[in-house]
C-alpha angles and dihedrals in degrees: 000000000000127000126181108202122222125234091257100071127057116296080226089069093082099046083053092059090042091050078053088055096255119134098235126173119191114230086239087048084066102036099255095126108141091012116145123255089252090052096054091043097054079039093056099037088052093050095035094240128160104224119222110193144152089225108114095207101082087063090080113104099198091055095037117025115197094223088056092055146052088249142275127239106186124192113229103181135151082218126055091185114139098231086044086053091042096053092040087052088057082069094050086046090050083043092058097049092063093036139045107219101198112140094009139104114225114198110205130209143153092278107016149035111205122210125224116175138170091255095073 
C-alpha cells in the first residue's frame, strides 16, 4: 500500500508507515503544503495513495466515494497531540497488517476504527 499523509498530522507518521515496510510520502515532504482538498485528492488518486488525514471532509462519502478513490483513513481524535495521535497510529499500523484498505474510509477514533468500503 501507499499513503500519502496530510499536513495536518506528524510528519513522524510517514516514517511510521516506511519502518512497517509502506512506501509513504507526507504532503510537506511534496510541497503540497496549503494545497486545496481538491488539489491533494487528484494528487493522491494519481499516485494511488491512501490519504491519512485529520480533515473531516473526506469523510464524506458523497464528495468522496470510497470505491472512486485509493482510500481514506481520517483521524478523529479529542487530541491532536502528537504523541496521542502517534500511539493511536500504532493501532491503524497493527490494523493494516490484517487488512488491505484499498478502496475504503477508516474513521479513526480512541477505541475504533470503522470501516467503510465500496462493498456497502
Amino acid at each position: 500500500m501507499r499513503f500519502k499523509v496530510d499536513e495536518n498530522l506528524p510528519e513522524e507518521l510517514a516514517q511510521l508507515l516506511r519502518d512497517a515496510g509502506w512506501d509513504a510520502k507526507s504532503v510537506v515532504e511534496q510541497q503540497l503544503g496549503g494545497s486545496d482538498d481538491p488539489r491533494i485528492r487528484d494528487v493522491c488518486d494519481a499516485e494511488d495513495r491512501i490519504l491519512v488525514t485529520f480533515d473531516r471532509g473526506f469523510s464524506n462519502i458523497r464528495a468522496y466515494a470510497p470505491e472512486s478513490h485509493p482510500g481514506f483513513i481520517v483521524f478523529r481524535l479529542r487530541s491532536q497531540d502528537k504523541s496521542h495521535v502517534l500511539s493511536v497510529s500504532s493501532r491503524v499500523i497493527a490494523a493494516l497488517r490484517q487488512h488491505d484498505l484499498k478502496h475504503e474510509l477508516w474513521i479513526v477514533d480512541e477505541s475504533r476504527i470503522r470501516v467503510r468500503s465500496a462493498t456497502l
